[in-house]
C-alpha positions in Angstrom: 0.0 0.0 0.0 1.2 3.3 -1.0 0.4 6.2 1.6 1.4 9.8 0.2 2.0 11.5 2.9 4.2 9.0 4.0 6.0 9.1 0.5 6.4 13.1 0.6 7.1 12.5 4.2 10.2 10.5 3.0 11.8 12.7 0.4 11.6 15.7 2.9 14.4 13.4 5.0 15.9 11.8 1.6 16.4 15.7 -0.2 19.5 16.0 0.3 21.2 12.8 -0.5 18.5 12.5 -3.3 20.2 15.7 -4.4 23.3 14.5 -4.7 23.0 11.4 -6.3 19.9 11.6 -8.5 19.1 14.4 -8.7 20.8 14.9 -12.3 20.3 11.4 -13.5 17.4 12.3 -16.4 17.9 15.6 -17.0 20.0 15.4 -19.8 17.7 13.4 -21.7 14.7 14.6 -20.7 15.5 18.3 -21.7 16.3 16.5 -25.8 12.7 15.5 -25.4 11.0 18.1 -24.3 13.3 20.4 -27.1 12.3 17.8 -29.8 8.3 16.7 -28.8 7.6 19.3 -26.8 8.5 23.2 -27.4 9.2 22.5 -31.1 11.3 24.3 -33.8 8.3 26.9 -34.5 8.2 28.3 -31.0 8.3 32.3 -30.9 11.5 33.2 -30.0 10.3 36.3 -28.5 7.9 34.4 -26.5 9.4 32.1 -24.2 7.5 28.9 -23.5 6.3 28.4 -19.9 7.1 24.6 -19.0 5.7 23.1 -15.9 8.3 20.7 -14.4 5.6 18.5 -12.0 7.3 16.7 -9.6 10.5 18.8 -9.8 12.3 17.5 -7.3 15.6 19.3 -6.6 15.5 21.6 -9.8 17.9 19.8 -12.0 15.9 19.7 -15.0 14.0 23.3 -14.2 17.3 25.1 -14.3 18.0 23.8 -17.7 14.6 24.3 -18.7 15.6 27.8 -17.9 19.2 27.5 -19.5 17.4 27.0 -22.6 15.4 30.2 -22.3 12.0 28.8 -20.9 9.6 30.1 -18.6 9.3 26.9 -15.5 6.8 26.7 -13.0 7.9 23.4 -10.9 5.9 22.0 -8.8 6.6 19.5 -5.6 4.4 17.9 -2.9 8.0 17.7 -0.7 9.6 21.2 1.2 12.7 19.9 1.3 13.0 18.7 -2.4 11.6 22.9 -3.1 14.2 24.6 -1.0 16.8 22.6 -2.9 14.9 23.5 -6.6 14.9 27.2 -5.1 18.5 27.5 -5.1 19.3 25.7 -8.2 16.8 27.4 -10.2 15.6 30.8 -8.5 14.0 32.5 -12.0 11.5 29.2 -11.5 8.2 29.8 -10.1 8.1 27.3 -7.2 4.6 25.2 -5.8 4.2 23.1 -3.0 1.4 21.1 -4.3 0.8 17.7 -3.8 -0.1 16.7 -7.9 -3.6 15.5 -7.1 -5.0 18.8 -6.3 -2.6 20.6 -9.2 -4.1 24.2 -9.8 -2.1 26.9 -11.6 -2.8 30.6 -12.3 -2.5 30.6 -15.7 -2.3 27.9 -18.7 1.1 26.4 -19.6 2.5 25.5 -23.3 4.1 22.3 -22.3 4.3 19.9 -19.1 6.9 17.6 -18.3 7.7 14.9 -15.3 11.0 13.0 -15.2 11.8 10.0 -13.6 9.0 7.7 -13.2 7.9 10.3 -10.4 4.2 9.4 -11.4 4.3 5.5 -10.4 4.4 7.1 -6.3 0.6 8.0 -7.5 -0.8 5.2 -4.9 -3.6 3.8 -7.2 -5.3 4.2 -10.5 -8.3 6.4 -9.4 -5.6 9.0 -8.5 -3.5 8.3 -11.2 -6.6 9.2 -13.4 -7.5 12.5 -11.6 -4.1 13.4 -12.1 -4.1 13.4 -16.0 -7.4 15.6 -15.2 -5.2 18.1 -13.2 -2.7 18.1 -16.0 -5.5 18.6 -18.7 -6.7 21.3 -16.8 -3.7 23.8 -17.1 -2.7 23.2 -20.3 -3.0 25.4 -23.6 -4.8 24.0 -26.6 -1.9 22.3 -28.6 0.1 21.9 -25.9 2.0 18.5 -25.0 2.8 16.5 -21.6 5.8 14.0 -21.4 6.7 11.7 -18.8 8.3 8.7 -17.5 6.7 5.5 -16.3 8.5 2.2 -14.6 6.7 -0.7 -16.2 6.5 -4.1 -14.4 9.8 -5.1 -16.5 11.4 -1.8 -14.9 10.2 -2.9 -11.7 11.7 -6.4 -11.7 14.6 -4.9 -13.5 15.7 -1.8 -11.4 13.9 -2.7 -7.5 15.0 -6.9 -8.1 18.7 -5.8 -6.3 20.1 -4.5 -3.3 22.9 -1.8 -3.5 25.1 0.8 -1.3 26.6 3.7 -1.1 29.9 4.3 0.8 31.8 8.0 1.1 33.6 10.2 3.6 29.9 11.5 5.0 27.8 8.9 4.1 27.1 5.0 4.3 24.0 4.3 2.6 22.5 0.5 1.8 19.2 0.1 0.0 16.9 -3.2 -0.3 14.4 -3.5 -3.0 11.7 -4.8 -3.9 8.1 -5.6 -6.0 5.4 -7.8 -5.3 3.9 -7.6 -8.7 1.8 -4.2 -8.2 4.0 -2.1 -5.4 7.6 -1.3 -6.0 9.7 -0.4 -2.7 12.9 0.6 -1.8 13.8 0.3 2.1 16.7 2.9 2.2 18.9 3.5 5.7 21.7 5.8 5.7 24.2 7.3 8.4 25.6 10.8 7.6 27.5 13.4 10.2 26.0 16.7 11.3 27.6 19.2 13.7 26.7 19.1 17.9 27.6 21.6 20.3 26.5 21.5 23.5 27.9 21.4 27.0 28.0 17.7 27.5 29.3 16.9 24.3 32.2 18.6 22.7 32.1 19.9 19.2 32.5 17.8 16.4 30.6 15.7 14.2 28.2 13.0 15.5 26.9 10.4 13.1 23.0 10.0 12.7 21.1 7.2 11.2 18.0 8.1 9.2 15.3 5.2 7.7 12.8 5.9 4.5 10.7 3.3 2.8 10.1 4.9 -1.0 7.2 3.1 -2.8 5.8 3.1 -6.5 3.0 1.4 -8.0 3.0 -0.2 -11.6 0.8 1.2 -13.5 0.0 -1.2 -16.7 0.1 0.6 -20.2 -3.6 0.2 -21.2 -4.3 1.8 -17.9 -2.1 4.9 -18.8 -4.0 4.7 -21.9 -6.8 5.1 -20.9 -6.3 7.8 -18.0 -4.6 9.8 -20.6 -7.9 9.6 -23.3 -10.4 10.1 -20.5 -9.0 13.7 -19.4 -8.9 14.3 -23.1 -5.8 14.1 -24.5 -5.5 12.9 -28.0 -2.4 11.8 -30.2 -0.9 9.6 -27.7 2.6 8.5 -28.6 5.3 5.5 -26.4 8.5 6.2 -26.3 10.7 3.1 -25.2 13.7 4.5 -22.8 16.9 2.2 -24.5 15.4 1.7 -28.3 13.8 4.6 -29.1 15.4 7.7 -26.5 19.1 5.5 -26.3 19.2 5.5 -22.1 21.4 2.3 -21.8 20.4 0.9 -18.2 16.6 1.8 -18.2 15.2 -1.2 -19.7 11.6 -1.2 -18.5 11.1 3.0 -18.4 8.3 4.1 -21.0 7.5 7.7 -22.2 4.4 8.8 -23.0 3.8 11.8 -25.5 0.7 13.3 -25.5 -1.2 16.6 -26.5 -3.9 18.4 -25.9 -6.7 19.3 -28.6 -5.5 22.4 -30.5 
C-alpha cells in the first residue's frame, strides 16, 4: 500500500542525499525531449515557453529548462526537495502542491515529469485525476511527457540491493516488487555538527530510515487515464530503443497533447 504523505514524508528526509545522487540522473535526456516533442522548432523566440516541471524534485531539469530560455513553473508535494529546486533554479516559479489537487494561475504550453515520479501516485483512481489536473492547465496544442517504470522496470531496477559508501555517508538500500508495489527500504548514516555542554564539538553520526514506494501502472491503464482527461495523439516512447538511455530497460515515455 502506497500512503502519500508518507511518500512526501520520505523525500523531505531523503532531499539531500537525493540531491546528490539523483538528482541529475534524467535531466539530460529529458531536456532532448521536451526540445524535440515538446516546445518544437516553430516556438516564438520572442515568447518564451512556460514549461511546468511536475514533480521537480531538486530543480535539476528546471534550471535547464531555464538555460534553454524557458519560462518553468515546478511544482513538488516535498519542502525539502523545493528549497533545494529554489536554489538551483531561483527564475523558476516554485509550488508546494501535492499533484492530485494541481491548480495553476494561468495555462502552460508544455508539461513535463521526469523520472518515473508518477508511479508514487498510490492507485489508478488518483493516477486518473491526475491526468485531469494536467488537462486542466494546459494550452490548446500543448504537449505532456513523462516517465513511467513498467512491471519489467520494476523487476529490473527494484530486483537488487545496493550501497553507497563516502567520507559522509554510508547508505544500503533493499528493494523490492510484489507484482503491483515497488519499494525501496533505504537507511543511511551521515555526520551533522553538535555543540552543547555535555558533548564537545565535532561531528556525530546520525542514522536516518525511508521506505520509498511506487505502484505499476500497466500501459492500457495509462492509456486510458490519458484519453479520458482528453488528450489525444498519444505516442510510447521506449527509454533504451527509441530515446538510447542504456540501463533503463523497463522506463516508458508517453507523448501526449492536448486538442489544439
Amino acid at each position: 500500500m502506497i500512503v502519500p504523505d508518507a511518500v512526501l514524508a520520505a523525500y523531505d528526509r531523503f532531499a539531500d542525499v537525493y540531491d546528490r545522487h539523483w538528482g541529475a540522473m534524467m535531466t539530460a535526456p529529458v531536456l532532448r525531449m521536451v526540445e524535440e516533442h515538446l516546445i518544437g522548432q516553430d516556438k516564438d523566440a520572442a515568447t518564451p515557453a512556460t514549461v511546468l516541471d511536475l514533480c521537480c524534485g531538486t530543480g535539476q531539469l528546471a534550471a535547464a529548462l531555464l538555460a534553454n530560455g524557458h519560462a518553468v513553473v515546478g511544482v513538488d508535494g516535498s519542502a525539502a526537495m523545493l528549497a533545494h529546486a529554489a536554489r538551483r533554479a531561483p527564475e523558476a516559479v516554485l509550488l508546494h502542491q501535492d499533484v492530485r489537487q494541481l491548480q495553476l494561475d494561468q495555462p502552460v504550453d508544455a508539461v513535463v515529469s521526469a523520472f518515473d515520479s508518477l508511479n508514487h501516485l498510490p492507485d489508478v483512481e488518483d493516477f486518473r485525476a491526475t491526468m485531469q489536473r494536467v488537462f486542466a492547465c494546459m494550452r490548446p496544442g500543448a504537449g505532456f511527457l513523462f516517465d513511467l517504470n513498467t512491471e519489467e522496470g520494476f523487476r529490473e531496477r527494484f530486483a537488487d540491493d545496493f550501497s553507497i559508501t563516502e567520507d559522509n555517508l554510508v547508505l544500503t538500500a533493499r528493494g523490492g516488487f510484489d507484482g503491483e508495489v515497488g519499494s525501496y527500504r533505504i537507511a543511511w548514516l551521515s555526520p551533522e555538527e553538535r555543540t552543547s555542554d555535555e558533548v564537545a564539538t565535532g561531528r556525530v553520526w546520525r542514522r536516518y530510515d525511508v521506505e520509498l514506494a511506487q505502484r505499476c501502472f500497466p500501459r492500457e491503464v495509462v492509456l486510458a487515464a490519458l484519453h479520458d482527461a482528453g488528450f489525444l495523439d498519444v505516442r510510447t516512447f521506449d527509454a533504451v530503443a527509441d530515446v538510447g538511455m542504456a540501463g533503463h530497460v523497463g522506463r516508458r515515455f508517453y507523448l501526449a497533447r492536448v486538442p489544439a
